[in-house]
Kinemage of the C-alpha trace (Angstrom):
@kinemage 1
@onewidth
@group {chain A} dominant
@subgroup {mainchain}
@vectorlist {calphas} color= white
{ca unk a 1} P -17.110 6.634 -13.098
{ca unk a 2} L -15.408 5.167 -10.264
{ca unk a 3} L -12.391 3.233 -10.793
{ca unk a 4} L -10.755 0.942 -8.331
{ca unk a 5} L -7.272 3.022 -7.958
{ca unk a 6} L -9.350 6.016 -6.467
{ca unk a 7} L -12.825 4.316 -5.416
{ca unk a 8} L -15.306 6.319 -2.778
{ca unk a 9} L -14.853 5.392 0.726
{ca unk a 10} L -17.155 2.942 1.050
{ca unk a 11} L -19.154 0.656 -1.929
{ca unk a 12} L -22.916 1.859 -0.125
{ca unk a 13} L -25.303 2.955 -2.064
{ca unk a 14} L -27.869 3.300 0.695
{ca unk a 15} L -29.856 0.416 -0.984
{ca unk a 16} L -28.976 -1.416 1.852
{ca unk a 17} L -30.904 -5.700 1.725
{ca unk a 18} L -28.633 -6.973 4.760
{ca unk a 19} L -31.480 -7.559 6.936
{ca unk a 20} L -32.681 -9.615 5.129
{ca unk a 21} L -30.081 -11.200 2.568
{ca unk a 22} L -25.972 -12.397 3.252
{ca unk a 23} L -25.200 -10.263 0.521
{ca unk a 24} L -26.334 -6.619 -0.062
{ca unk a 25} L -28.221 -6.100 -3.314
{ca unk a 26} L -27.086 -2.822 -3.640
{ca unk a 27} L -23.286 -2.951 -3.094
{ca unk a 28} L -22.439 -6.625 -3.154
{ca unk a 29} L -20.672 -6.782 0.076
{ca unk a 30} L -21.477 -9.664 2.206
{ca unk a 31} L -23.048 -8.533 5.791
{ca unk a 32} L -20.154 -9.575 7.810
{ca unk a 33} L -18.083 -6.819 5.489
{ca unk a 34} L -20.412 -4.269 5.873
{ca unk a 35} L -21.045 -4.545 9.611
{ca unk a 36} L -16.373 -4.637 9.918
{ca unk a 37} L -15.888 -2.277 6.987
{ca unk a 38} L -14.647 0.832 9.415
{ca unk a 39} L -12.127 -1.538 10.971
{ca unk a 40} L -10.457 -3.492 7.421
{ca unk a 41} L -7.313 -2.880 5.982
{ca unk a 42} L -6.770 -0.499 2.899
{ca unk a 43} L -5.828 -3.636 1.775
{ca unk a 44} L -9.058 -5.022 2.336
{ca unk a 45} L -11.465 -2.997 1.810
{ca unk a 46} L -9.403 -2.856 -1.792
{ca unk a 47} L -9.755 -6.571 -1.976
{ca unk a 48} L -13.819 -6.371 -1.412
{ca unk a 49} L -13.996 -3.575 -3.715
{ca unk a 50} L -11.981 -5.338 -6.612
{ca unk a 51} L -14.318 -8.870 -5.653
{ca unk a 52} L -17.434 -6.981 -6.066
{ca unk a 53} L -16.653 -5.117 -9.457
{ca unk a 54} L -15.519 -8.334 -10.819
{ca unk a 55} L -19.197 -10.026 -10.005
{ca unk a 56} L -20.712 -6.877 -11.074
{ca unk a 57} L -24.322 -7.992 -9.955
{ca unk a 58} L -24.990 -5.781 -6.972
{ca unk a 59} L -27.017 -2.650 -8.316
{ca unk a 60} L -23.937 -0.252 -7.867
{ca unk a 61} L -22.643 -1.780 -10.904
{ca unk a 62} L -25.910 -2.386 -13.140
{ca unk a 63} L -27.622 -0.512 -15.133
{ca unk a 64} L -31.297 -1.020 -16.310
{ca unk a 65} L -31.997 -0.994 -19.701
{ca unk a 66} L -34.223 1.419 -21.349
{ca unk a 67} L -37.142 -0.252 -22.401
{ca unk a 68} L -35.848 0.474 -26.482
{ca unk a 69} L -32.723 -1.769 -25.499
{ca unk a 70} L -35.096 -4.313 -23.708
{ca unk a 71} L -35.048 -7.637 -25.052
């Protein structure tokens, strides 16, 4: 599990919606941050990660049920 004191280099998932949407459904990160992420701040980048595990909605974060936990 990743955790936000040692998180991977970069929240991608290769599910990658910015095309087509201002925020990426598969890492949450707005296109303006994806398209600058080589050039923030550790301090940034630490800032984006800690927004998008907060919202928790991109698909890095959820989970499908199985269909026996379905409601």
């Amino acid at each position: 599990m990743t955790t936000l004191n040692d998180p991977p280099d970069s929240p991608c998932i290769g599910v990658c919606s910015t095309l087509f949407d201002e925020v990426c459904k598969g890492c949450g990160r707005t296109a303006a941050e994806v398209s600058n992420w080589v050039f923030l701040s550790p301090e940034e980048k630490r800032a984006i990660w800690e927004r998008i595990t907060r919202e928790g909605t991109a698909m890095r974060f959820v989970r499908e049920k199985s269909p026996a936990t379905r409601d």
